[in-house]
C-alpha positions in Angstrom: -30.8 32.2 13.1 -31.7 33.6 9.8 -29.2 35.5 8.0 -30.5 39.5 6.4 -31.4 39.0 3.0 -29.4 42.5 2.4 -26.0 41.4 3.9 -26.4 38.4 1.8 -27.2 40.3 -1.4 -24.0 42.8 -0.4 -22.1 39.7 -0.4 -23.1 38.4 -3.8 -24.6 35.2 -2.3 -26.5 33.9 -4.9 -29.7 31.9 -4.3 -31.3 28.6 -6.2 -33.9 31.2 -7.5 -31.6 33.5 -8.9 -29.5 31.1 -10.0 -32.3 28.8 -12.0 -33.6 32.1 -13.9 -30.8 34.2 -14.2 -28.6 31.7 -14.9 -29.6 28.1 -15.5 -32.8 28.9 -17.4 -30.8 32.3 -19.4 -27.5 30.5 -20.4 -28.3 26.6 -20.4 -30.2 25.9 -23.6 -32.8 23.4 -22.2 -31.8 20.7 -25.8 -27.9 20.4 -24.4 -29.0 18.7 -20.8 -29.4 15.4 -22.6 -25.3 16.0 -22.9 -24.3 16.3 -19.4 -27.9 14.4 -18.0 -26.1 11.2 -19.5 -22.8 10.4 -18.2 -22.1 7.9 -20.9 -22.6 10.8 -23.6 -20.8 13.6 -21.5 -17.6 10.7 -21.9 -18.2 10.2 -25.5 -18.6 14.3 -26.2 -15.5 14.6 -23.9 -13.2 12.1 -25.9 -14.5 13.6 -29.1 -13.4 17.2 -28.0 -10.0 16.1 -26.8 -10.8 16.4 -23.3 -9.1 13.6 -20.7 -11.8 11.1 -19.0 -11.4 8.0 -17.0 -11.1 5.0 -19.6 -14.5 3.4 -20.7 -13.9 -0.5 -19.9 -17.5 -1.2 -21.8 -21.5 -0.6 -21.3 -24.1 -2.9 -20.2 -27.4 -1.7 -21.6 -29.7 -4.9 -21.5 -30.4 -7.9 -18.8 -29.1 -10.3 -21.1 -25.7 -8.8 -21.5 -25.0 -8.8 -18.3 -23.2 -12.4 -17.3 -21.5 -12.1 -20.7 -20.3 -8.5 -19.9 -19.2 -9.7 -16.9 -16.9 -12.4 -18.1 -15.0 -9.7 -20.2 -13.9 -7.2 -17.3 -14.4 -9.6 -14.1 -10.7 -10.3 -14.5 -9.9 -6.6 -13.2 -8.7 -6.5 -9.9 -9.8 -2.7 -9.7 -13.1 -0.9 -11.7 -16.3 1.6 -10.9 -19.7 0.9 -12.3 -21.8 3.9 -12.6 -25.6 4.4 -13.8 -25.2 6.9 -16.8 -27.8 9.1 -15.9 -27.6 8.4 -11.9 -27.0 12.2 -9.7 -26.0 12.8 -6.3 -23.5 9.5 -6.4 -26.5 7.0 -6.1 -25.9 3.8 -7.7 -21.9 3.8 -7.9 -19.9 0.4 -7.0 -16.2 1.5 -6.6 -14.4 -2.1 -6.8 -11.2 -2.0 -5.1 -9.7 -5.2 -5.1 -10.3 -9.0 -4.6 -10.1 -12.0 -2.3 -10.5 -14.8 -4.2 -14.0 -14.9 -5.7 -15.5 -11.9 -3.9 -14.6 -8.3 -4.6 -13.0 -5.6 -2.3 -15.4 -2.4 -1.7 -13.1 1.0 -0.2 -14.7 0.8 3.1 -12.9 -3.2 3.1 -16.4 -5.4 2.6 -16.6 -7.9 0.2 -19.3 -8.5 -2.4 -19.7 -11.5 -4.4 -20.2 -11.7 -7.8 -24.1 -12.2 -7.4 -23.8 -8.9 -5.6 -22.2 -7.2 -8.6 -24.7 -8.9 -11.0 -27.5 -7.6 -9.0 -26.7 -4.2 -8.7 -26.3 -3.9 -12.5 -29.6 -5.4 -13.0 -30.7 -2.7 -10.8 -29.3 0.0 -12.2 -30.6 -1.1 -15.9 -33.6 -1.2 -14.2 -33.3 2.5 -13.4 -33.2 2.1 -9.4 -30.6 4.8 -9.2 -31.2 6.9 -12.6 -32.7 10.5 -12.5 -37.1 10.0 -12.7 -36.4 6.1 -13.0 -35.8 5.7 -15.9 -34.3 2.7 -17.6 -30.4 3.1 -17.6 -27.4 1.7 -19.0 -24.5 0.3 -16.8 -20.6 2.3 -17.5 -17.9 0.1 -16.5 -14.3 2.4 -16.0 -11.1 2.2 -14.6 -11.2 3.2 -11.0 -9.1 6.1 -10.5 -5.4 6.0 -9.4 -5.7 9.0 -7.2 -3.0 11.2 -6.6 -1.0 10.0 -2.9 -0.9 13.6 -1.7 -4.2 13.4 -1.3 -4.4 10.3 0.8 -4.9 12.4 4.5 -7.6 14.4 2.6 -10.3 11.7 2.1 -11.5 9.3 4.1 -12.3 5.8 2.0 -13.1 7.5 -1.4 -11.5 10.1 -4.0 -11.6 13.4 -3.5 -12.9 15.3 -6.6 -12.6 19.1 -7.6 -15.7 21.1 -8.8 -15.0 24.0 -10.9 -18.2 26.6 -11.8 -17.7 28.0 -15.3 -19.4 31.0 -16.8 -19.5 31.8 -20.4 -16.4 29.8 -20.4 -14.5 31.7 -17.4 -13.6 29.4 -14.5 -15.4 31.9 -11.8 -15.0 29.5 -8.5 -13.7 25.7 -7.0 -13.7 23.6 -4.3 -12.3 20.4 -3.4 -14.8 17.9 -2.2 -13.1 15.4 0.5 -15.1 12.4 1.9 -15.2 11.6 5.1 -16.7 8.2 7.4 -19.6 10.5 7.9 -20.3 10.6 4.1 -19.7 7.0 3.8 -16.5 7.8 1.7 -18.8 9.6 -1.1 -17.6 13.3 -1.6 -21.3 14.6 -1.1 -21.4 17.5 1.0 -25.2 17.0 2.4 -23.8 13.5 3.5 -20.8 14.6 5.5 -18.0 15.1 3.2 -16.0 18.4 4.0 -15.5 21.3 1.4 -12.5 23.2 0.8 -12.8 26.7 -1.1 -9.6 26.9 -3.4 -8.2 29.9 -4.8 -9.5 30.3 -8.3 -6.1 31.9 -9.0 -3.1 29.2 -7.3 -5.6 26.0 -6.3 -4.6 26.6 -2.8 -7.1 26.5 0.0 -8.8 29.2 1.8 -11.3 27.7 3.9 -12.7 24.2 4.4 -16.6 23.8 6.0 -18.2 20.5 6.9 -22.3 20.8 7.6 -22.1 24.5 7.1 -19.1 25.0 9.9 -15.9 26.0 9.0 -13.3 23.1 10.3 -9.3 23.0 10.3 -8.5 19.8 10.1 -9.6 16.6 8.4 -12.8 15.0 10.9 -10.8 11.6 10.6 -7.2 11.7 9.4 -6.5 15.0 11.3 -4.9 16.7 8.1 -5.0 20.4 8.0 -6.4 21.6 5.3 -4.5 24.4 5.1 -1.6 22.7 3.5 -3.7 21.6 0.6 -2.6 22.9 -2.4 -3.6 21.3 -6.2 -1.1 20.4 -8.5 -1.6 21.2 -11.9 -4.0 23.5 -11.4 -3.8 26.1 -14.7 -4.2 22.6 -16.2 -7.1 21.8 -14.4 -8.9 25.4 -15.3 -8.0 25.1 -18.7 -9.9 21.3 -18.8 -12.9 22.8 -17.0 -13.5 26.0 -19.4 -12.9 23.3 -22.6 -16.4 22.0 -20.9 -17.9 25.5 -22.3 -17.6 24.3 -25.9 -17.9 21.0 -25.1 -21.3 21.1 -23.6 -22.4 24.4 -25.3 -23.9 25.3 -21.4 -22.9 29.2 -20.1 -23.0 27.8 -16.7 -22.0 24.6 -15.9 -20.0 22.4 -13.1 -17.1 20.5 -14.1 -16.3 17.5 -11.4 -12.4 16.8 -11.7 -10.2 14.2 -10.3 -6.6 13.7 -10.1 -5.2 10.7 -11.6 -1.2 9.6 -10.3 -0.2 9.0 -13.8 -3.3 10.3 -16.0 -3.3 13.9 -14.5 -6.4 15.3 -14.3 -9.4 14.1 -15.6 -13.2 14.9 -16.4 -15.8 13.1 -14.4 -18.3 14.8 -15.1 -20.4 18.0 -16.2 -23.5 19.3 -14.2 -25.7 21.5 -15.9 -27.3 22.5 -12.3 -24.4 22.8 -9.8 -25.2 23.2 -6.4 -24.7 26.1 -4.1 -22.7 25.1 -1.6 -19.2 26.4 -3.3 -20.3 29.6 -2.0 -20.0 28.3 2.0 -16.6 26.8 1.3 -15.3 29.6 -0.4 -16.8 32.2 2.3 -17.7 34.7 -1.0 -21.0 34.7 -3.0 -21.2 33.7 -6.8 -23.1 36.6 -7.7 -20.5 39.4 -8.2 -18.0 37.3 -10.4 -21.0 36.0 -12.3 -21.7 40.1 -13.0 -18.1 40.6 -13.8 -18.4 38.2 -16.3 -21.7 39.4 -17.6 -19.7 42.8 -18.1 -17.5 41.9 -20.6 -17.4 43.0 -24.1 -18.3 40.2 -26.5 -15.4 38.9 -27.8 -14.2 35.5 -28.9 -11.2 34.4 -26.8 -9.3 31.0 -26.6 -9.8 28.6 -23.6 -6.1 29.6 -22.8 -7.1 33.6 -22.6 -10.4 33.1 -20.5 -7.9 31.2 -17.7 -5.5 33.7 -17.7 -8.3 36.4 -17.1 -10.0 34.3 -14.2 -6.1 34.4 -12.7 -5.6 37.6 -12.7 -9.1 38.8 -11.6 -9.5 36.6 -8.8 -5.5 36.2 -7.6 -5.9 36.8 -3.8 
């Protein structure tokens, strides 16, 4: 069934169109996408401005660095290689382990070191970057996830995107894979979406395809015990991404490391819509709140504390 356009407008749900010219188009000054379009110079920005990342092992940009590359980091039992300017999760090799010469993948296949070889040639190639375009190859440390989190994601790391507006945090969600994802935390694959309360980072409602859910599809957790640690930390990190990125409305992709705390993936100048369904509220009146404020310069510290107390439930 189709849902009334004027309920949906009563509830503030806002749509791609609105979004892209209200918002994308008005706020994100087209010369800063080459900033979050490339992961490898999001990290680099990041680093520069202080902000915590995952730790850069080293970049493969040509063919003919790549068995040499590979002799330098093969010694890793755990690592990630990611197409810099891949979207959508395409083209990342989470390496969790190995067995003798072959290498351990989250789901428990093994892949040889041809394997490996070939998938960097691929993504050079630009097989998994945004138009196809050539590409460069980012080797990190694979994330040590935090263990309360094991019972919400099913093969892969769950991840926490954070909207920001003229540097406000205005809404979140943790992403949670699931087998139906294939272990990526991509909600058109499968994965499961918990709204979080922009105020505490507890949850409020988790939806998987569009349908609310209690419970975890495969590990049975309830996802209404879900509540993020560090969480002002994790809102202060995400509205740092304002300056960072110079973008008035942005997505900032967190994950929480056991012993790092948490750390910037990555920064989306076109965030999806979806945050709306997990957190059963529309984008649109907190992005007019927001519009409503006088001008004033205030401190990353200062724009948290407002999003807190305007959103506390």
């Amino acid at each position: 069934m189709l849902a009334n356009p004027f309920a949906l407008k009563r509830m503030g749900i806002l749509g791609m169109n609105k979004r892209n010219v209200d918002y994308i188009a008005r706020y994100n000054d087209r010369r800063y996408y080459p900033l979050v379009d490339d992961k490898l110079k999001t990290k680099q920005a990041a680093i520069q401005a202080g902000i915590s990342v995952p730790h850069l092992i080293g970049v493969i940009s040509h063919q003919f660095e790549i068995k040499s590359a590979l002799d330098k980091f093969l010694h890793l039992e755990k690592f990630v290689i990611k197409p810099a300017q891949g979207s959508g999760g395409k083209g990342i090799l989470v390496i969790v382990g190995r067995e003798g010469d072959h290498f351990l993948k989250p789901s428990g296949d093994s892949i040889s070191l041809l394997d490996i070889q070939r998938h960097i040639s691929n993504t050079l190639s630009g097989l998994y970057s945004l138009g196809g375009r050539n590409d460069v190859a980012m080797v990190e440390d694979l994330v040590n996830f935090d263990p309360r989190f094991n019972d919400y994601s099913f093969q892969g790391v769950p991840d926490i995107r954070v909207i920001i507006f003229k540097g406000f945090p205005i809404m979140a969600m943790m992403r949670c894979s699931t087998q139906a994802s294939d272990g990526k935390a991509n909600l058109h694959q499968g994965a499961v979406g918990v709204g979080l309360d922009i105020a505490t980072g507890k949850s409020l409602f988790a939806v998987q395809n569009d349908h609310l859910v209690d419970i975890h599809p495969d590990t049975q957790k309830p996802f209404n015990e879900l509540d993020i640690p560090h969480w002002e930390t994790i809102l202060k990190l995400s509205a740092g991404c304002y300056e960072m990125t110079h973008l008035g409305y942005l997505g900032a992709d967190i994950v929480l490391d056991n012993e790092l705390g948490p750390l910037i993936l990555e920064v989306n100048a076109r965030p999806g819509l979806a945050i709306q369904i997990a957190n059963q509220i529309g984008l649109g009146h907190r992005l007019q709140t927001v519009e409503q404020l006088e001008h004033c310069e205030l401190s990353i510290d200062e724009r948290v504390q407002w999003s807190i107390n305007q959103w506390r439930h």
